[in-house]
C-alpha angles and dihedrals in degrees: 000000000000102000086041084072097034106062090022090068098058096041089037108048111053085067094042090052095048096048102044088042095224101149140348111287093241084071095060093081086062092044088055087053100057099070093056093044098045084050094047087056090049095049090055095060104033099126092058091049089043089053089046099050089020095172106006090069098113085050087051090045095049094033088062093040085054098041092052083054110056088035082060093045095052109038136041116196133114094248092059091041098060081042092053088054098041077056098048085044093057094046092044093049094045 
């Protein structure tokens, strides 16, 4: 599930960008980037992450990916976008 997101965002999301006219094309570049850096940053701080859900961490990780998601399905807005790929960061980092 995890490299389905991963390579899905980059090839996915200039198109739908551009056809849902949510911000100029020479953004999507920085839109690609969120979901790597927000990983990376997970990634920095996973074991306090992994003492604090201990072992609900496969539920966090699903529920995120859920909740981007639908976020993405419903709405359609720049804000929720960038808050759709820092969640699908975190779940892909973690």
């Amino acid at each position: 599930m995890v490299s389905i997101i991963y390579f899905s965002i980059p090839t996915a999301l200039a198109f739908y960008v551009a056809e849902k006219q949510l911000a100029p094309i020479s953004t999507i570049g920085l839109l690609i980037a969120i979901v790597p850096i927000t990983g990376f940053l997970t990634g920095l701080f996973y074991p306090r992450f992994e003492s604090f859900l201990k072992n609900f961490s496969a539920i966090f990780i699903f529920g995120l990916c859920f909740i981007a998601f639908l976020l993405i399905a419903v709405f359609a807005h720049l804000l929720i976008l960038i808050t759709v790929l820092v969640l699908l960061g975190i779940s892909t980092g973690y």
